[in-house]
C-alpha positions as CSV (number, residue, x, y, z in Angstrom):
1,X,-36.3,-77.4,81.2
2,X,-39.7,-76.5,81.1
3,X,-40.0,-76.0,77.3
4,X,-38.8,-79.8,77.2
5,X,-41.8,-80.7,79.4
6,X,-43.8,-79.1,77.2
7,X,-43.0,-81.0,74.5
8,X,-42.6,-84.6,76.4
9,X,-46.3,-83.8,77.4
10,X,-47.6,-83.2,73.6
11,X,-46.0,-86.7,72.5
12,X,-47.9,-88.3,75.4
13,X,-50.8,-86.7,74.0
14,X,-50.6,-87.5,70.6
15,X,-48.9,-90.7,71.2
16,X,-50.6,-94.1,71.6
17,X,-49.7,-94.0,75.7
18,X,-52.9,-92.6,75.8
19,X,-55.9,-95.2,75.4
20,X,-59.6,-94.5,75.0
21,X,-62.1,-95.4,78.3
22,X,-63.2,-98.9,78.7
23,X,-66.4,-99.6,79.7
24,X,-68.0,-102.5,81.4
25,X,-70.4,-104.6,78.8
26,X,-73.4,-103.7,81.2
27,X,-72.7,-99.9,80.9
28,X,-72.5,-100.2,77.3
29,X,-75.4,-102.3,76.8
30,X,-77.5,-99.4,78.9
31,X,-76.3,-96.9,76.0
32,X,-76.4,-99.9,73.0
33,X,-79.2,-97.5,70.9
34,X,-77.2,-94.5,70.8
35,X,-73.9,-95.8,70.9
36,X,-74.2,-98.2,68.2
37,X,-77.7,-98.1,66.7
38,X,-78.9,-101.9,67.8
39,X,-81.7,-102.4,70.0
40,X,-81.3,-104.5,73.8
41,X,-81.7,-107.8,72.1
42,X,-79.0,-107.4,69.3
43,X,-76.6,-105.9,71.7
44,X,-77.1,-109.0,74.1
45,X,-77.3,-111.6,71.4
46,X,-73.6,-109.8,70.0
47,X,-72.2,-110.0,73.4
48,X,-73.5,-113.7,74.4
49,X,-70.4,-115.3,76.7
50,X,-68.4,-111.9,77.1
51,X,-67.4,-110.5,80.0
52,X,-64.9,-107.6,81.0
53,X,-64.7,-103.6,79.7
54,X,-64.4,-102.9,76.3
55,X,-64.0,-99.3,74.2
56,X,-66.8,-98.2,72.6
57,X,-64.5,-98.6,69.5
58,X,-63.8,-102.7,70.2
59,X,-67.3,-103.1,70.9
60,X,-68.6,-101.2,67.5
61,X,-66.3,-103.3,65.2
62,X,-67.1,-106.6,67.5
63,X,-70.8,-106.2,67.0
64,X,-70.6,-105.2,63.0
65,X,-68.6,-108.2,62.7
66,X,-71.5,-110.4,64.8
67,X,-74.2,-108.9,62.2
68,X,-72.5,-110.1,59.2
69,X,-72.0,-113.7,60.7
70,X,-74.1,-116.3,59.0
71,X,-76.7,-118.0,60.8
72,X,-75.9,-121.7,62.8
């Protein structure tokens, strides 16, 4: 029995039951130079209207995504 547990406990591991931290947009935005290379202003010109916790991950792909947007 406990060699099964052992094993359940590795799939959880490697599975997707496991997600990655989510963080609230203010946290992120304290930590927006290191964590994704934008200055203050980009970060809170990217997030404009958002609100919740994000991953880092989400957040990354969101903001690449704002930079290549074309100007309004």
């Amino acid at each position: 029995m406990a060699a099964k547990n052992k094993a359940d406990s590795g799939a959880k591991v490697t599975g997707k039951a496991e997600s990655a931290p989510k963080f609230p947009i203010e946290k992120l935005k304290e930590n927006c130079l290191n964590l994704f290379g934008v200055s203050t202003s980009t970060f809170v010109g990217a997030t404009y209207g958002m609100v919740g916790k994000y991953t880092v991950e989400e957040m990354k792909t969101h903001i690449e995504t704002w930079k290549k947007e074309a100007v309004k």
